[in-house]
C-alpha positions as CSV (number, residue, x, y, z in Angstrom):
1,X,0.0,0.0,0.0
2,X,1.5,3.2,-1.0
3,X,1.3,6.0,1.6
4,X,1.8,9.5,2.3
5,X,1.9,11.4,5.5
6,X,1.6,15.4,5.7
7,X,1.5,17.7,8.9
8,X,-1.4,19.9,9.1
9,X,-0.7,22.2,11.9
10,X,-3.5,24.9,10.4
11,X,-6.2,25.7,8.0
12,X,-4.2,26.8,5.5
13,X,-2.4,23.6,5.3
14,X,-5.2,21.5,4.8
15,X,-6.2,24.2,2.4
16,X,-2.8,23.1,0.6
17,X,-3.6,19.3,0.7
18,X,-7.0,19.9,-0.6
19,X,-5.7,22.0,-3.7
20,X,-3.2,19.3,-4.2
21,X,-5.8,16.3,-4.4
22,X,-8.2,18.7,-6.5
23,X,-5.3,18.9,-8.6
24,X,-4.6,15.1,-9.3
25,X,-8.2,13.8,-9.1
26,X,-9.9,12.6,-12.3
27,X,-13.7,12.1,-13.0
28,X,-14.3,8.4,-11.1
29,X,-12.0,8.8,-8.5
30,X,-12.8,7.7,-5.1
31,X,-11.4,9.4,-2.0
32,X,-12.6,8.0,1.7
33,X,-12.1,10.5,4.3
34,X,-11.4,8.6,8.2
35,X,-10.7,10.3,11.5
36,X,-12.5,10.9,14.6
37,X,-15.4,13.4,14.8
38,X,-13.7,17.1,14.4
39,X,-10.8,15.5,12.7
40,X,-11.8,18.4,9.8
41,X,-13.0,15.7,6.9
42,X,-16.4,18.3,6.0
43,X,-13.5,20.9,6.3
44,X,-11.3,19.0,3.3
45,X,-14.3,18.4,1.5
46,X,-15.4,22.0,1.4
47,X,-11.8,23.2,0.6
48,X,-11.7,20.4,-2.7
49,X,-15.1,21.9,-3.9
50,X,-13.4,25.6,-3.8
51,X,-10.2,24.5,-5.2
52,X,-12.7,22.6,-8.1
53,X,-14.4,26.1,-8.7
54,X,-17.6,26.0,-6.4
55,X,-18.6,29.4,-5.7
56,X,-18.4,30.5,-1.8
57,X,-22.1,31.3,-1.9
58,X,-22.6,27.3,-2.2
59,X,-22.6,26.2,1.4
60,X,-20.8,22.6,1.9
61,X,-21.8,20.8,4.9
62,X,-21.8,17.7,6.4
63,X,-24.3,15.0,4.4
64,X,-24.5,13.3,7.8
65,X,-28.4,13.1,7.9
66,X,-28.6,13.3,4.5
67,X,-26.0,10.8,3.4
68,X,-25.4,12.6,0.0
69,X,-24.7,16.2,-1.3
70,X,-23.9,16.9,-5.0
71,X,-22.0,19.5,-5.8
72,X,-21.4,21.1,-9.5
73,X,-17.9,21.3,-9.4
74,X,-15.7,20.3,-12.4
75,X,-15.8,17.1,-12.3
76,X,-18.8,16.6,-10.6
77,X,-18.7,15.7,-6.5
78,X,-20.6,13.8,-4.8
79,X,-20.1,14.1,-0.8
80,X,-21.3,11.2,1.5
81,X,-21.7,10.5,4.4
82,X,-22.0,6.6,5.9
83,X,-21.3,7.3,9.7
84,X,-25.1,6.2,10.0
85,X,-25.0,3.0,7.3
86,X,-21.7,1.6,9.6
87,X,-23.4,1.6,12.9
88,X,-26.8,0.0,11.4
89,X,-28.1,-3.1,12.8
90,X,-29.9,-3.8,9.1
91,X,-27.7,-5.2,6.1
92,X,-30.3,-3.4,4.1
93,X,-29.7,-0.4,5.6
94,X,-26.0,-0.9,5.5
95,X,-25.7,-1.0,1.9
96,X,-24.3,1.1,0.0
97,X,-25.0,0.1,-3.1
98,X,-28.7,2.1,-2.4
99,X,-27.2,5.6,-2.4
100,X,-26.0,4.4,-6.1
101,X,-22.2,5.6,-5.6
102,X,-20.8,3.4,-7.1
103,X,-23.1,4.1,-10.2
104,X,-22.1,7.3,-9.8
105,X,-17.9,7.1,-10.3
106,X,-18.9,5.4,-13.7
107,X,-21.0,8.4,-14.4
108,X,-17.5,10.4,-14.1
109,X,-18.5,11.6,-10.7
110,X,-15.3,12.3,-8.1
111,X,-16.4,10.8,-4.7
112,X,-15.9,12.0,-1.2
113,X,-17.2,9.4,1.2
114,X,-16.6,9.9,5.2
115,X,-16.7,7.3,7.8
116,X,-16.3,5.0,4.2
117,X,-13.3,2.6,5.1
118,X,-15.6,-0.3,5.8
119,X,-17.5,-0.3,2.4
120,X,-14.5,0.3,0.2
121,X,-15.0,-2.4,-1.9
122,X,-18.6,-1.9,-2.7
123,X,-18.1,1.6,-3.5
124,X,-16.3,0.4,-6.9
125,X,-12.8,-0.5,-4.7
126,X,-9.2,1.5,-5.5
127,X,-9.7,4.5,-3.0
128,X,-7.3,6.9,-2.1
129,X,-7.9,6.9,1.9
130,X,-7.2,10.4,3.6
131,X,-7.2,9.7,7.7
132,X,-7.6,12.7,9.5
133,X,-5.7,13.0,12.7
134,X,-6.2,15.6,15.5
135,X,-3.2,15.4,17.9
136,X,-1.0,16.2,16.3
137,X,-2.9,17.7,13.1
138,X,-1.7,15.6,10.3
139,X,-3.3,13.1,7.6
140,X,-2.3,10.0,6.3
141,X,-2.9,9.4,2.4
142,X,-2.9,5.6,1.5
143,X,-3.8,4.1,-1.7
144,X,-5.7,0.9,-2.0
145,X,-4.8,0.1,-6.1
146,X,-3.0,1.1,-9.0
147,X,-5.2,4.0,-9.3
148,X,-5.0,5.4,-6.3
149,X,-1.7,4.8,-6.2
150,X,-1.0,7.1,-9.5
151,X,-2.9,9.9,-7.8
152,X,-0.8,10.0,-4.3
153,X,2.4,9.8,-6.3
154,X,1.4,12.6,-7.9
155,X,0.4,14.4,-5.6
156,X,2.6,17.5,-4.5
157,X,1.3,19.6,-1.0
């Protein structure tokens, strides 16, 4: 597994890291945000949308209770949310294959799924994984395929 690890001591540095990845990422992509609550993974997502050209008058918040936000950047984001899917006592309900993401990456849609490590592999597979730390401030960037893997070594914070 390839992997990357950058300090974030401030906004402006994940700032950086998000104009970086916005930089590298290709229509289909699939980026999985991890960290504990606070960790600043709405944060990242919001700064990606800016760097992609989303106007500031477009608010970007957390999809927690609505699992999904689309936003017209270009490419096209789609911003999930499956803190409530992982905790679900249903399989039905812990499904993602329902929200249609991975139906969306073949529709050349970049995905940004939090709390997504667990359904990796039914989200299309080959994620760049972004793991959100907050003491110290820093994220971990791990590819899970050869696809992935082109877009951290390319990347340059």
């Amino acid at each position: 597994m390839t992997e990357r690890f950058v300090a974030l001591p401030n906004r402006r540095a994940t700032k950086l890291l998000a104009r970086a990845v916005s930089r590298r990422l290709a229509p289909g992509d699939l980026f999985v945000l991890t960290g504990p609550l606070g960790a600043g993974k709405t944060f990242f997502v919001r700064a990606v949308c800016r760097a992609l050209g989303l106007h500031r008058s477009v608010r970007v918040t957390s999809p927690t209770f609505t699992l999904v936000h689309e936003y017209e950047t270009v490419p096209p984001l789609v911003h999930a949310d499956l803190y409530r899917l992982e905790g679900a006592s249903e399989a039905s309900f812990t499904d993602p294959t329902l929200l249609a993401l991975a139906e969306q990456r073949d529709d050349g849609r970049v995905l940004f799924v939090e709390w997504g490590a667990p359904f990796v592999d039914a989200l299309g597979g080959d994620a760049v994984v972004i793991e959100l730390d907050v003491s110290p401030r820093t994220a971990r960037v791990a590819a899970t395929g050869p696809r992935s893997r082109e877009r951290i070594e390319q990347l340059d914070p």
